[in-house]
C-alpha positions, 0 to 999 in steps of 0.5 A: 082866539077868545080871552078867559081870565080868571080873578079873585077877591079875597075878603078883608077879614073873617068870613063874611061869604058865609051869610047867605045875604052877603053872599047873595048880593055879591053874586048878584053884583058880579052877574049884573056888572057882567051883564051890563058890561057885556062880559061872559062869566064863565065860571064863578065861585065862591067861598067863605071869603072870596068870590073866584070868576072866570071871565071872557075877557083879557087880563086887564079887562078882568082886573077893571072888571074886579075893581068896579066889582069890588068899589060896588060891593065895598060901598053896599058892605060899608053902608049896609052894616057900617063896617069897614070894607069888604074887600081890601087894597093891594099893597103897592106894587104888589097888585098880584098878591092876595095880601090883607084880603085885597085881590088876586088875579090868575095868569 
């Protein structure tokens, strides 16, 4: 049986999915980090704030799969335009909820 996991990250504020180059170089992160990982993107989408991906892999390996995803591209927004981050931090114990932008994650 293959695992296919399907997660999200949910931008902080605004929409910054919207400029292509901030939209070009999150995709380009997400298929790089697949392809060096060894992860099968199996779909993956985008908005004007947040980037959906369905993977071949578990659910826990997804959510490892999205936090390395989110601390690249964190690092690149922060640099790039000086702001703060991208995509936000789950509430405590509440890791399942988009709350504040942070990250979802889909059964």
């Amino acid at each position: 049986m293959n695992d296919e996991s399907k997660v999200r990250l949910r931008a902080v504020s605004g929409t910054p999915l919207d400029d292509e180059g901030v939209r070009g170089v999150v995709v380009s992160a997400a298929r790089a980090l697949a392809e060096r990982s060894g992860v099968e993107v199996i779909k993956l989408e985008t908005t004007r704030d947040a980037i959906t991906l369905t993977l071949g892999i578990d659910k826990l390996a997804a959510l490892g799969f999205l936090m390395e995803l989110r601390r690249q591209t964190n690092t690149w927004y922060e640099a790039k335009y000086r702001d703060g981050p991208l995509w936000g931090t789950p509430r405590p114990g509440k890791g399942d909820e988009a709350d504040g932008g942070a990250m979802e994650d889909f059964d």
